[in-house]
C-alpha positions in Angstrom: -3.6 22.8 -39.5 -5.2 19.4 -38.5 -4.2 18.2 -35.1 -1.9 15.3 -35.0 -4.7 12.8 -33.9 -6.4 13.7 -37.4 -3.9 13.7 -39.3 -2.8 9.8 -38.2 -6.2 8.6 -38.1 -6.6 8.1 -34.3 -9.3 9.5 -31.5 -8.0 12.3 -29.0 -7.4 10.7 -25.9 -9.7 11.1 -23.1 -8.2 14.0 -20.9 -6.4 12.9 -17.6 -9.1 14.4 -15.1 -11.8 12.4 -16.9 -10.7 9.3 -14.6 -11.0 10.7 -11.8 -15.1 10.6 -11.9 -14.4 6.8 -12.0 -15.3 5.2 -8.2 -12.9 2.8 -8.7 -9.9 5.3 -9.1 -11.9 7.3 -6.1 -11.3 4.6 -4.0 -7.5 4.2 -5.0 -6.8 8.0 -4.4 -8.7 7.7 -0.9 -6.0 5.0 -0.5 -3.2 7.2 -1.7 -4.6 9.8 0.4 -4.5 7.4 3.6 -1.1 6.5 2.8 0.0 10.2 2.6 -1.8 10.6 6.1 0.3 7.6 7.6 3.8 8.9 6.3 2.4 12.7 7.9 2.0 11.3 11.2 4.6 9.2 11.2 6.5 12.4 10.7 5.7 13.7 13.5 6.3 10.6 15.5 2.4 9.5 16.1 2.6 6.2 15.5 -0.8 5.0 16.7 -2.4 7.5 14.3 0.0 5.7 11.1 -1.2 2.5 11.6 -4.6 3.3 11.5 -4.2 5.7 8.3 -1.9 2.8 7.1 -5.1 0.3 7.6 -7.3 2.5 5.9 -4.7 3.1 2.8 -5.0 -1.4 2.9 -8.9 -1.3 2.9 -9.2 1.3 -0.2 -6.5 -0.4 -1.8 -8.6 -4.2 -1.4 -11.9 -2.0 -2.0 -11.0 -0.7 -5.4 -10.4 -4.0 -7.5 -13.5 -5.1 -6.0 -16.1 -1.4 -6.6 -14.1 -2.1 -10.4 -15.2 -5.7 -11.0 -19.0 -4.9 -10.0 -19.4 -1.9 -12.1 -20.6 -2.6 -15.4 -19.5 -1.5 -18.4 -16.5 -0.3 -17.5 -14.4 0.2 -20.6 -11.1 -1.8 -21.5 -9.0 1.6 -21.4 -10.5 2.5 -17.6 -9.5 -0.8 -16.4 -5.9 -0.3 -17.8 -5.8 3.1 -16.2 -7.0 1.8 -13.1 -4.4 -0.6 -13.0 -2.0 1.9 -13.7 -2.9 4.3 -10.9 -3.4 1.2 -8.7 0.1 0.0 -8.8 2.0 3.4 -8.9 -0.2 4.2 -5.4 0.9 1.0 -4.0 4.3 1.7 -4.0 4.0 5.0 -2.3 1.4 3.2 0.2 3.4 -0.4 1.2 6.8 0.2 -0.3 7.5 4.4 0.4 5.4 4.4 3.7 7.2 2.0 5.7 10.5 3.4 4.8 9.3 6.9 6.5 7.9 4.7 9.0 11.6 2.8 9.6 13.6 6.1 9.1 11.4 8.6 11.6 11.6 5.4 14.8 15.0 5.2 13.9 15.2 9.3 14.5 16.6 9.5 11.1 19.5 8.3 11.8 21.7 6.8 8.4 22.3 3.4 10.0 18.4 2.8 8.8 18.7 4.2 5.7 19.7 1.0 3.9 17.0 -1.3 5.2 14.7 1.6 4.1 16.4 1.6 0.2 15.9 -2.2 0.3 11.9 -1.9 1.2 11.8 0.7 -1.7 14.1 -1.3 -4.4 12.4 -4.6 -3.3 8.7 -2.9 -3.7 9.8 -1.2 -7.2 11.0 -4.5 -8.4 7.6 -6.4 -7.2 5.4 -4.0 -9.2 7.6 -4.2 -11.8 7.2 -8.0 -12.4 3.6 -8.3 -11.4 2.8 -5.4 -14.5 4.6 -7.4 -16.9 3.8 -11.5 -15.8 0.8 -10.9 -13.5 -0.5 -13.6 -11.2 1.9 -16.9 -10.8 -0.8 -19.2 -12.1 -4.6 -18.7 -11.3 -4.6 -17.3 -7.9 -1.3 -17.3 -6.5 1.8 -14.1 -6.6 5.9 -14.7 -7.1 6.5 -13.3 -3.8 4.5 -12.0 -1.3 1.6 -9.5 -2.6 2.9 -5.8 -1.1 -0.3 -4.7 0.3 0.8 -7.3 2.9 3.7 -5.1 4.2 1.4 -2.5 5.8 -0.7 -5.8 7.2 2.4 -7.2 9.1 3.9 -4.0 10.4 0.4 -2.7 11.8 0.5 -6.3 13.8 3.9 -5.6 14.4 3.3 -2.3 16.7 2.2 -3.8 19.0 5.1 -4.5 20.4 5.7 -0.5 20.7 5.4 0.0 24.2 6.3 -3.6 25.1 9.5 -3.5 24.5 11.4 0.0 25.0 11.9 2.0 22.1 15.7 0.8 21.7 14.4 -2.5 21.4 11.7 -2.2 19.1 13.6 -0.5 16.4 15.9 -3.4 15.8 12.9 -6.0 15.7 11.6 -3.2 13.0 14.3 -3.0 11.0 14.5 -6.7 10.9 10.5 -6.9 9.9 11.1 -4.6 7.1 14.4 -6.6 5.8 11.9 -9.8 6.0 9.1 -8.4 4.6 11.7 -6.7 2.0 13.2 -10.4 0.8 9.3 -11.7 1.0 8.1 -9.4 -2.1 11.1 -10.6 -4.1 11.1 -14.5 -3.3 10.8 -16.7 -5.7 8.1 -18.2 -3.4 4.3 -19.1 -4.1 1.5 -17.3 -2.3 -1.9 -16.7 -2.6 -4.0 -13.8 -3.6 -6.1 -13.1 -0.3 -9.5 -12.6 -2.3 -12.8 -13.5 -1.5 -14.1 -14.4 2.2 -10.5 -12.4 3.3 -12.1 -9.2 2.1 -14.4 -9.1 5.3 -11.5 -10.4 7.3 -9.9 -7.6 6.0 -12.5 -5.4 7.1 -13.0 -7.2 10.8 -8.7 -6.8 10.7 -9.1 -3.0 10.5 -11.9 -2.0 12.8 -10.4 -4.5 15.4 -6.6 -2.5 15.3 -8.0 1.1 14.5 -10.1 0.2 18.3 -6.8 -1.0 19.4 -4.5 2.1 17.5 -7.8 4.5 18.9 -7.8 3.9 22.5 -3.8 4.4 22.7 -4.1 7.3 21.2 -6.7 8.8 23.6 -4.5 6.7 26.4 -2.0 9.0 25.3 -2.9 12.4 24.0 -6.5 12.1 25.6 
């Protein structure tokens, strides 16, 4: 008997392992697999080792859109599976990662378990829209871009060790609540493309130095 595809006309579809020997999708699932590293070690309360994962997962995430748009001859169908891929891995990088990130400081206590629902619900809903409108006119977002939520909490770590742990928490939660309402507001901002790739780049080796030499400070 003829296989549905013959009978209506239409090509098989490429199988699903077939995009993976694309170096943009590569580069997202090296992302993915940062991302994965970050939540791991922020498991096991090793925070200086999550936010250099978590900067990684940012750089592969920037890196991919860009390896995508040099390659040529990319087909129309690998783009929109790239896009795909790209967005489902973001929200397990910038929206699932810093709830694991909120819940294991906050010892897993429940009292954090909302702000870490919001972070989720407001990333889901970002994605959402951005699939279905895209950019907010030529180069700007509706909301602020979710790749930025790994940016401002690895700046925000700093503070871990500054303050005392009970301290630092609270100023946590209340990052991810901010950084929650930024991905939703009905606000204008750019798309950081461009010249902020290498600032990107000079970003990460600068705070994976900074993340490094605590960790050796204290595990060395």
């Amino acid at each position: 008997m003829s296989s549905k595809e013959t009978i209506n006309n239409k090509p098989a579809p490429p199988s699903i392992l077939s995009f993976a020997n694309d170096l943009p999708n590569l580069c997202s699932l090296a992302g993915l697999l940062a991302a994965l590293l970050a939540m791991y070690f922020a498991f096991i309360s090793l925070f200086p080792a999550t936010m250099i994962a978590l900067l990684l997962a940012v750089f592969f995430d920037w890196s991919d859109g860009i390896i995508a748009r040099k390659i040529k001859g990319r087909t129309k169908i690998q783009g929109q599976f790239g896009g795909q891929l790209d967005s489902l891995i973001d929200i397990i990088s910038f929206g699932i990662c810093p709830t694991v990130i909120l819940l294991s400081y906050g010892d897993f206590s429940p009292w954090f378990f909302p702000g870490a629902f919001i972070i989720v619900a407001a990333g889901v809903l970002r994605l959402s829209y951005f699939n279905v409108f895209g950019l907010d006119g030529e180069s700007t977002y509706q909301g602020m871009s979710i790749d930025n939520n790994a940016i401002i909490l690895v700046f925000v770590f700093i503070f871990d060790g500054i303050l005392e742990p009970s301290q630092f928490v609270y100023l946590l939660y209340g990052v991810i609540l901010s950084i929650a309402f930024l991905n939703v507001a009905p606000i204008r901002t750019p798309k950081l493309s461009g010249g902020w790739y290498y600032v990107l780049i000079a970003y990460t080796i600068i705070f994976s130095l900074f993340y490094g030499e605590k960790l050796i400070t204290l595990y060395g």
